[in-house]
C-alpha positions in Angstrom: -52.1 -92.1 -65.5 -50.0 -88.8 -66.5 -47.9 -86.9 -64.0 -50.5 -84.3 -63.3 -54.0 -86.5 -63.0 -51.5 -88.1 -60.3 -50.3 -85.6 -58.6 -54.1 -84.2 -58.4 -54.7 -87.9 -57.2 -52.3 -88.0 -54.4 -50.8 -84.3 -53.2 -47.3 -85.5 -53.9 -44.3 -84.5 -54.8 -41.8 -87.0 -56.4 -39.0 -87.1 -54.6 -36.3 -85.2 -56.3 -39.0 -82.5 -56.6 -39.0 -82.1 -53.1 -35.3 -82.3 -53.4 -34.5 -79.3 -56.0 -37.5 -77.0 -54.5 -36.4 -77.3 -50.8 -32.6 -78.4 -50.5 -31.3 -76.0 -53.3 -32.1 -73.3 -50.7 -28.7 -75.0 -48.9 -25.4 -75.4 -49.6 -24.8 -79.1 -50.3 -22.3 -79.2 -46.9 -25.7 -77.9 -45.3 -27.7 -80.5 -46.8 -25.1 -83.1 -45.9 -25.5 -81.7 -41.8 -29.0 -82.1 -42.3 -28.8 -85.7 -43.5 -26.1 -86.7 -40.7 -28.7 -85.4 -38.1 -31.1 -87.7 -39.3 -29.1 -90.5 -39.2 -28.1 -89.5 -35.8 -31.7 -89.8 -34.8 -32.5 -93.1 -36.6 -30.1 -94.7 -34.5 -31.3 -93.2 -31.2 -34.7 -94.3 -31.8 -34.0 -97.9 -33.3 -32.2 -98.2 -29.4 -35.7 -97.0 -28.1 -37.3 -99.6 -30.4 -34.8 -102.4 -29.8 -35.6 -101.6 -25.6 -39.5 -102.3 -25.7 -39.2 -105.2 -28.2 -39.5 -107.9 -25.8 -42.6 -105.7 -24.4 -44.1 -106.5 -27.3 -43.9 -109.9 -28.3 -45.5 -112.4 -28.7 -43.4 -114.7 -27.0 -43.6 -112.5 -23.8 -44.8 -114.4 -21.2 -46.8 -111.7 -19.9 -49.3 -112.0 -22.3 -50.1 -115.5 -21.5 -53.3 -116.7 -19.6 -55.0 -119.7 -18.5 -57.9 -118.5 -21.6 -55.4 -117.4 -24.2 -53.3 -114.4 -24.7 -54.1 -111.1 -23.7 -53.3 -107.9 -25.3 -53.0 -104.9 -23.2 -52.7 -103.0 -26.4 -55.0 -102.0 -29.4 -54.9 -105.5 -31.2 -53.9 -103.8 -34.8 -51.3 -101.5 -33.2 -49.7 -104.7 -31.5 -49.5 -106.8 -34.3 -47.6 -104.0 -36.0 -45.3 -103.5 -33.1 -44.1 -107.4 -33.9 -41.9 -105.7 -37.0 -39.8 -104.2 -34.2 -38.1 -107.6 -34.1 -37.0 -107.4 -37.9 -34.4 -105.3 -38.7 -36.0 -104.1 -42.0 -39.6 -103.4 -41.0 -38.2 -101.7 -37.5 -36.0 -99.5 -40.0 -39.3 -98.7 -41.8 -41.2 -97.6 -38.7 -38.3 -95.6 -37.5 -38.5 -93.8 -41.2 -42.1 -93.5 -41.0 -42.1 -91.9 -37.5 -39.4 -89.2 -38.6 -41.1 -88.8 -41.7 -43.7 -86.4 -39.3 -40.6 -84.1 -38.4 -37.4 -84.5 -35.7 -39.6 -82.6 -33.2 -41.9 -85.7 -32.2 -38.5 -88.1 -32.0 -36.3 -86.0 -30.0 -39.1 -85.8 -27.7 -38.9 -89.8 -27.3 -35.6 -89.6 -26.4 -35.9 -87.4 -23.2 -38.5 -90.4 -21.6 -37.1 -92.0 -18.8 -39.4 -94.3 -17.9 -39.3 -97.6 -19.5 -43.5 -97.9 -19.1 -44.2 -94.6 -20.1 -41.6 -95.6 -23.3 -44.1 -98.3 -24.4 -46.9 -96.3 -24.3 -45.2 -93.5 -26.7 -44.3 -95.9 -29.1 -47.6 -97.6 -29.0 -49.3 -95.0 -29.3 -47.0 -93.0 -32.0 -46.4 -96.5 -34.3 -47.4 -96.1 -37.8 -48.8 -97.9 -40.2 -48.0 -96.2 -43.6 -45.4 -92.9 -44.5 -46.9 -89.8 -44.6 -44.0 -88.2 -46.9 -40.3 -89.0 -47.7 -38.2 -88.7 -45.8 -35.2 -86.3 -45.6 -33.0 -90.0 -46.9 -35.4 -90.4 -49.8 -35.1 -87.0 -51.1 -31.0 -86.7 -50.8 -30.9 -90.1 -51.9 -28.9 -90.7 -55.1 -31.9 -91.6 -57.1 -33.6 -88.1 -56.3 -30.0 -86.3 -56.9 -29.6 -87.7 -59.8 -33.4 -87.6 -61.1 -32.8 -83.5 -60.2 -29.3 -83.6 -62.1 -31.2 -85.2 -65.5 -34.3 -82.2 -64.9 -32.2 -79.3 -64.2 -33.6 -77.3 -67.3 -36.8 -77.5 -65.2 -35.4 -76.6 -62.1 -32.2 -75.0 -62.6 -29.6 -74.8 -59.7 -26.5 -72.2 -60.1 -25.4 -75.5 -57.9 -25.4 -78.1 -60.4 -24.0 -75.5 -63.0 -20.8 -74.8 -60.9 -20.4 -78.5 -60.7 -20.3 -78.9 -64.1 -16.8 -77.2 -64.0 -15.9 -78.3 -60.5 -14.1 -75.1 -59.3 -11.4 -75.0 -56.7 -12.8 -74.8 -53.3 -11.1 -73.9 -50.7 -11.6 -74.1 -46.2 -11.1 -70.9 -44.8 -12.0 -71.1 -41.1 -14.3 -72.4 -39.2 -17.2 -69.9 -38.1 -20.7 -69.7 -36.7 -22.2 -69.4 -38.9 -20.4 -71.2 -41.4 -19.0 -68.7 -43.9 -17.9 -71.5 -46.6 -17.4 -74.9 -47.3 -16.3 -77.0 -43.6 -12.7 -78.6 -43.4 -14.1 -82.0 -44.0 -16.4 -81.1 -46.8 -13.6 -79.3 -48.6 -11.2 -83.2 -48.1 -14.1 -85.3 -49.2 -14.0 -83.4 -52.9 -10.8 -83.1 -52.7 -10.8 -79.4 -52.9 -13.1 -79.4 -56.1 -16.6 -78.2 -56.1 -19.5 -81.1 -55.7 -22.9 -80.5 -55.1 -24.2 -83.9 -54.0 -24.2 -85.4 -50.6 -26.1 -88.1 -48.7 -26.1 -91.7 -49.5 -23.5 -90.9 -52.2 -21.2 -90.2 -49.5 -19.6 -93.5 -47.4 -22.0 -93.6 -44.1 -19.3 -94.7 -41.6 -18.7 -90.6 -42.3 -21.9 -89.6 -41.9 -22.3 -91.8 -38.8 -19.4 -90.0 -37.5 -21.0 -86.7 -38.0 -18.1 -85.4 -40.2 -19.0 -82.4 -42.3 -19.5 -80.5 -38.3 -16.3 -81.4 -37.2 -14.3 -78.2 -36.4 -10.8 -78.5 -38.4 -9.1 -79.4 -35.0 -10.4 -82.3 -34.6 -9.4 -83.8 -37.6 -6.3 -86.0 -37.5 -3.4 -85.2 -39.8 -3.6 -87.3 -43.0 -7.0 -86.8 -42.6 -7.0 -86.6 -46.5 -5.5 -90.1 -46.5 -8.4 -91.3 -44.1 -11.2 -89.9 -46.3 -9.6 -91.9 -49.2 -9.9 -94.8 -47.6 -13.1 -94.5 -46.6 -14.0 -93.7 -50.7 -11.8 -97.1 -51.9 -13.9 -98.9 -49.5 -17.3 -98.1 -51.4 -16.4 -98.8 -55.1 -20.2 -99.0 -56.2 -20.5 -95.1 -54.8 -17.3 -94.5 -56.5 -18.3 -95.8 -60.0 -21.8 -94.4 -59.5 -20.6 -90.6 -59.3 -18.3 -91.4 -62.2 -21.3 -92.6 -64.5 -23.2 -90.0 -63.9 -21.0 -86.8 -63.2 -18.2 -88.2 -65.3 -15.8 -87.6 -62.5 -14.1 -89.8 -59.5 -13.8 -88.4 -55.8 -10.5 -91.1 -55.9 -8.7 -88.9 -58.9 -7.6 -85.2 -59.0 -8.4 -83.5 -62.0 
């Protein structure tokens, strides 16, 4: 099947499609915020998830009776709920829920009530994505499928990195008028435009790229570093394909 009889098929977009139409409206620092905010929500909602697991399982003693076992919920959406106690299938839900937008999730995470918690999960489970997710379309795969189309979808972006310009951290301002303190470390002080999971996650977990400038450490060059010699595969996956290493000046 060709690219277009598919795309007529199944409305949608390949993934670094959706990257080089949408995120090369951003700065990649923006893009980077963006990513860090869903992460930030993953892990709220896989504590949500990892609450009501033993609601839902099987081995609940709840749902045991004299005739059997009884299911208080919608037999399909409960056997679903049983992935919540594997890591890699809860990870998927929690994908697939986000996938609908971070309106619905941060929602979830003003309920209180434990009951009314099951209920929302129960009833907001999924059974299959409805689009990528903002992880699949910064992921390195869709970055790097964008880099190899650029003459399709050409990004001023991706041309500056070509040369890798100095960059430089002014100040921090609101709005942001240029590159944050952190961003500015992680490259050291050269131009990148690439971000997400080709960036180390304990980072990202941290939040880094919204830290004001004050609240970084001194030698918090030194600490970035570290944090790059502890993911060689990242390392030597930037310098395959852009030819340079975030561990070397140029």
């Amino acid at each position: 099947m060709d690219y277009f009889s598919r795309r007529l098929l199944f409305g949608r977009f390949e993934e670094y499609e959706v990257n080089a139409a949408f995120f090369s409206l951003f700065d990649p620092w923006e893009v980077e915020a963006i990513g860090c905010i869903e992460l930030f929500f993953m892990a709220k909602y896989n504590l949500l998830c990892k609450e009501v697991m033993w609601d839902f399982s099987y081995r609940n003693p709840k749902f045991l009776q004299h005739d059997g076992i009884l299911f208080p919920f919608d037999p399909v959406t409960f056997a679903e709920c049983q992935s919540l106690d594997h890591d890699l299938m809860r990870e998927s839900h929690i994908e697939e829920h986000l996938s609908l937008g971070l309106r619905r999730t941060a929602h979830m995470l003003t309920i209180n009530n434990h009951d009314k918690l099951i209920l929302q999960i129960d009833k907001n489970f999924m059974d299959s994505r409805m689009s990528h997710t903002v992880r699949d379309v910064i992921s390195h795969t869709a970055q790097f499928d964008r880099w190899r189309s650029r003459d399709r979808y050409p990004n001023p972006r991706d041309e500056w990195q070509l040369n890798r310009p100095a960059m430089q951290f002014m100040r921090d301002t609101v709005p942001l008028s240029g590159p944050p303190f952190a961003w500015v470390a992680l490259w050291r002080e050269k131009y990148a435009n690439i971000y997400g999971d080709l960036v180390p996650q304990p980072l990202q977990d941290m939040g880094y790229v919204m830290w004001d400038a004050d609240r970084w450490p001194k030698g918090a060059q030194e600490l970035i570093s570290r944090y790059w010699i502890d993911s060689p595969d990242m390392v030597e996956n930037i310098k395959a394909i852009w030819n340079w290493s975030p561990l070397e000046d140029e």
